[in-house]
N, C-alpha and C positions, 0 to 999 in steps of 0.2 A: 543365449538368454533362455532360461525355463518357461513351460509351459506351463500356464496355472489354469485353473477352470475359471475363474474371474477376471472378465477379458470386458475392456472400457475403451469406451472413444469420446474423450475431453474436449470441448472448444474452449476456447479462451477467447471472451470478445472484448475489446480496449476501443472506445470512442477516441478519435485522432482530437487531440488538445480542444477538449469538450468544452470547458467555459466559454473558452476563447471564441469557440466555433460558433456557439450557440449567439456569442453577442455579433457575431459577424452576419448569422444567416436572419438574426434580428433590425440590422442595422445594412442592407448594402452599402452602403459609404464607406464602412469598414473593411470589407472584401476584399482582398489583397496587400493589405497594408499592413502593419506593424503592433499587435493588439496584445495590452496589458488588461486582464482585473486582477484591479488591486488597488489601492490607495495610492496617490501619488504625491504625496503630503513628501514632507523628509524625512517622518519616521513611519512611510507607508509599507507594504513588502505585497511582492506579486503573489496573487493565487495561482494564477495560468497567465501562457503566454503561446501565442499564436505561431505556425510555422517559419511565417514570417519575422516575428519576432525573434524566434530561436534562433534563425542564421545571424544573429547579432549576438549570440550569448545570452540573451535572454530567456530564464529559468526562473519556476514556482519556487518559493521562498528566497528569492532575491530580493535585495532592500529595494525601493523605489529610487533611491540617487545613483546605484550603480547598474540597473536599469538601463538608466536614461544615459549613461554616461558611455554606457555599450551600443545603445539603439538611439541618440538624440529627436528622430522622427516619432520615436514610439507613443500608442496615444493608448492612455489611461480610460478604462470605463469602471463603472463600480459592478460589483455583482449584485448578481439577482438570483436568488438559491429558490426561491418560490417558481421560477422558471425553468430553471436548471432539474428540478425537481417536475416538474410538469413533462418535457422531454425524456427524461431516464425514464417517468410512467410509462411512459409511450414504448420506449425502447424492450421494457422490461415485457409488455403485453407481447411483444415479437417474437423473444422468448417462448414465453409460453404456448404459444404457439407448436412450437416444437416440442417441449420437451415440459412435464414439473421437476426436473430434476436442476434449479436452478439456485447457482449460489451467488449474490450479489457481493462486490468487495469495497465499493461504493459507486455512486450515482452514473460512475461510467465505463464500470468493468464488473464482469462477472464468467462465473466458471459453469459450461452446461455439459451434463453428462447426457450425450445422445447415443448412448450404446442401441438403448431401447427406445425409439421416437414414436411422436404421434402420427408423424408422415409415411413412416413405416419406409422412410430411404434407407439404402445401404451404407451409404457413403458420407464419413462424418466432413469430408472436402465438402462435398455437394450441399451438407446443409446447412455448412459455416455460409456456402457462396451464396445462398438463398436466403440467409437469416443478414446479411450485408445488404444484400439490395434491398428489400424491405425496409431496413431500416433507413437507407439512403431514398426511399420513394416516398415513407413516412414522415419523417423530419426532416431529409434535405440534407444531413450528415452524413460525415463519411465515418465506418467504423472499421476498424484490421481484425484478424482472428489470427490465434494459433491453435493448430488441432495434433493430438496427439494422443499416445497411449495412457497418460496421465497429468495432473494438474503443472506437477515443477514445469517442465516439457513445452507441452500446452502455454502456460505464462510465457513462459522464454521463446516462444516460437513467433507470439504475436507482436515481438518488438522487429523483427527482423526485416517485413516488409512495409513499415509504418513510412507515409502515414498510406491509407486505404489500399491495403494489402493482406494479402494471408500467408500462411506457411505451415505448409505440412509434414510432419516428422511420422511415418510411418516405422509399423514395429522394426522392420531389418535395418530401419536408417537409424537408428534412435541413438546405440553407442556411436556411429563415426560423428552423428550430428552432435554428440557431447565432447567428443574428444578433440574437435576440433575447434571446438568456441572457445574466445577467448575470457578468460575468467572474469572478467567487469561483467560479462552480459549474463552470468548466474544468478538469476532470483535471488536475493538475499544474502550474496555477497557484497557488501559498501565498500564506498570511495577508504575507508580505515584497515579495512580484512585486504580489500584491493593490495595495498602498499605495502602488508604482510606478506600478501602469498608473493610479492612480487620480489621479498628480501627472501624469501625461503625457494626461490627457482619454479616457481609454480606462475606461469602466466598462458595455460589452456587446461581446458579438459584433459588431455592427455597426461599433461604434466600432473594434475590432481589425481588420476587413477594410481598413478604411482607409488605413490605416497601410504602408507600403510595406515589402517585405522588406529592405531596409537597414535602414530606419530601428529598427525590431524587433532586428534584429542588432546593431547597432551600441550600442542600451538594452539587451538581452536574451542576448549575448552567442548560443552554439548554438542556446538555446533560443528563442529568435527566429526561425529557420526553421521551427519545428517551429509555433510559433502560427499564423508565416501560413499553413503548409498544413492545420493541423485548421480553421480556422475556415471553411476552403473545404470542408472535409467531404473530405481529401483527407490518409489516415493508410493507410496499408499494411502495418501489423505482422499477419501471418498468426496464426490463433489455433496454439499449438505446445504439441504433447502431451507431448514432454518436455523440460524447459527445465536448461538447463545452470547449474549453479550457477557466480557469479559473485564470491562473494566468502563469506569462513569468520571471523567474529567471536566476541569473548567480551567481557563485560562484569560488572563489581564496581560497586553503590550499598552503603555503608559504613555501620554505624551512626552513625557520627559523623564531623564531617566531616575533612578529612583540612588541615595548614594547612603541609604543611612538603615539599619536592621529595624528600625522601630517605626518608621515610615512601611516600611515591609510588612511588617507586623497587621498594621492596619490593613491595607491591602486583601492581606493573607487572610482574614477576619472575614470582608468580603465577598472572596473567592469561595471561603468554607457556606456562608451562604448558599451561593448558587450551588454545588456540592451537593448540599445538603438538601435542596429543593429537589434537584435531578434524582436523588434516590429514593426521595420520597417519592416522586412521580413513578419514579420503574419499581417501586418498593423493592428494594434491596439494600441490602448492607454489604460492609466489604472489612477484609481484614488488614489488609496491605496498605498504608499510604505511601505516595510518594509525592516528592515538593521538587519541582519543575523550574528552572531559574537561568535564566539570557539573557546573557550582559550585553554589556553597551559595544563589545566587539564581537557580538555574534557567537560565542563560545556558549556550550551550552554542558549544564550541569546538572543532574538528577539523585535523590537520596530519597530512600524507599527505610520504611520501620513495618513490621507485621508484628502486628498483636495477634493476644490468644483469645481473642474473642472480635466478633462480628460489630462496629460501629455506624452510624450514619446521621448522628448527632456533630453540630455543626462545632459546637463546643469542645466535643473529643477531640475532633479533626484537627482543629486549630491548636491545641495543646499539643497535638501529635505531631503537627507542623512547628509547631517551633523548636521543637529538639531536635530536627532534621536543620532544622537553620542555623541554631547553633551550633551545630555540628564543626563547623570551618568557616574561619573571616572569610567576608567577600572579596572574590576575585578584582573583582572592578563594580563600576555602577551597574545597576539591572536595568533592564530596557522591557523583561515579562518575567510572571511570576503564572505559576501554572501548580494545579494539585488533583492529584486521581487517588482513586482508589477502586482496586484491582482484588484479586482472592475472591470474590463474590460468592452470598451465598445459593446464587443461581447454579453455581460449580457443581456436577456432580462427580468429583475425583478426577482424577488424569486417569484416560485409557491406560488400559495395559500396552505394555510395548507391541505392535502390531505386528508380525509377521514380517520383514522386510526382504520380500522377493521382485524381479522384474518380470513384466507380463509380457508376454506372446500371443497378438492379437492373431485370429487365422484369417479373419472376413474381411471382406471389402476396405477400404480406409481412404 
């Protein structure tokens, strides 16, 4: 690996099945038991599901009857984001503590660049282990870290000893630690790319260095650059303490499913409301629609239109949306109907293609 003068040490901290946790350290009655939030209705779908719950196949966005049909014990509680929100404050102050260099990814994971600390430790181990207890003496959770010479790394490291574990990838380990993981556990490879690489002989790290940057592109479309450079340990996205919003959604699951375009219609009229409220609140506009649509078997389908001009008028939106609608009959009934709008004029252009080299940390880790 080259040497660069730009040398990082990433933690990656991931709270262990955080809803879950929080309604557990809320409730001891719940403690060891089997714990859904999420609706339990028949057209409910889990947010979070507890460790417990997980040894049953119990997973976030599962419907609520096959849930219960995995886990029969399992007990349903509703969320409470005004809570869940209160703790991540808490978590986030611990943070800082350490470091400003703090990227949140939501309420219970974020990326800290402690090259430079405020503790003035050597060792980004030592102050993943210090930023865990605290948290765990603070709220009573438990949280995993992965540390490393950069973000990809770092993510993929904190899933390895979950739940309340860490895992350190220092610079000399970095390639054998990529070459030898098995490709599901790549940041940003899916259960769809998964079944790809798995028709194309690619089922590790190793198997994906192989592979030439064509060849990747050509199967992988963009994201095929992006594998051959992380599996070389070679990702440069800086940890960024304030991240610019990217795009402003709203979405409707329906009691019942919906079987007809013009029932949709109305819906969709609705949705553009709220839409249109949200960008009025972050005052932005956006150039991209897309129309978000979940049938009654769980398939899900997205059509995206960009206009040459910036909208955020509830009436454009909804004219915008229906040419995406009628783009193709519906597959089946809907069960959610969802609309964003992305391109913002918050955007200040895509960087320039960045440099893509791997770093060579010399100090402590």
């Amino acid at each position: 690996m080259k040497e660069e003068l730009l040398q990082r040490k990433i933690i990656h901290v991931d709270m262990d099945a955080f809803y879950a946790s929080v309604e557990q350290l809320d409730n001891p009655e719940l403690q060891g038991k089997p714990v859904a939030v999420g609706g339990s209705s028949e057209r409910g779908v889990v947010s979070a599901a507890s460790y417990e719950a997980r040894k049953f196949g119990v997973r976030s966005a599962m419907s609520s009857v096959i849930a219960l049909k995995n886990c029969p014990e399992l007990i349903f509680v509703s969320s409470n984001f005004k809570r869940y929100h209160e703790v991540s404050n808490q978590i986030r102050k611990i943070f800082f503590e350490f470091t400003d260099n703090v990227e949140p990814l939501s309420l219970d994971e974020a990326y800290l660049d402690v090259t430079e600390n405020k503790k003035g430790i050597p060792s980004a181990t030592l102050i993943a282990e210090e930023i865990r207890k605290k948290i765990k003496e603070k709220t009573g959770l438990n949280a995993s870290a992965g540390i490393s010479i950069n973000k990809f790394i770092a993510k993929v490291a904190s899933d390895i000893n979950k739940p309340n574990g860490q895992k350190t990838v220092p610079p000399n380990e970095v390639l054998e630690f990529l070459e030898q993981l098995d490709i599901k556990k790549f940041y940003g490879v899916g259960k769809v790319t998964v079944k790809k690489m798995y028709r194309l002989g690619i089922f590790t790290g190793k198997d994906l260095k192989l592979k030439s940057k064509e060849f990747l592109e050509e199967n992988f479309g963009k994201s095929g650059s992006f594998y051959y450079h992380v599996v070389r340990g070679e990702h440069f996205s800086e940890v960024k303490s304030s991240r610019t919003r990217k795009s402003l959604a709203a979405e409707r699951t329906f009691s019942e499913n919906i079987t007809s375009e013009i029932f949709m219609i109305k819906k969709l009229k609705d949705i553009s409301k709220e839409v249109e409220k949200r960008l009025k609140k972050s005052k932005v506009a956006g150039k991209t629609v897309t129309l978000k649509i979940k049938y009654s078997d769980f398939t899900l389908q997205t059509r995206s239109k960009t206009l040459p001009y910036y909208i955020s008028d509830k009436d454009v939106i909804v004219e915008t949306v229906k040419d995406l609608l009628f783009q193709s009959g519906m597959k089946n009934s809907v069960r959610l109907l969802g609309i964003s709008l992305s391109n913002l004029n918050t955007d200040k252009g895509k960087p320039t293609k960045e440099k893509e080299v791997a770093v060579q940390l010399k100090f402590e880790f």
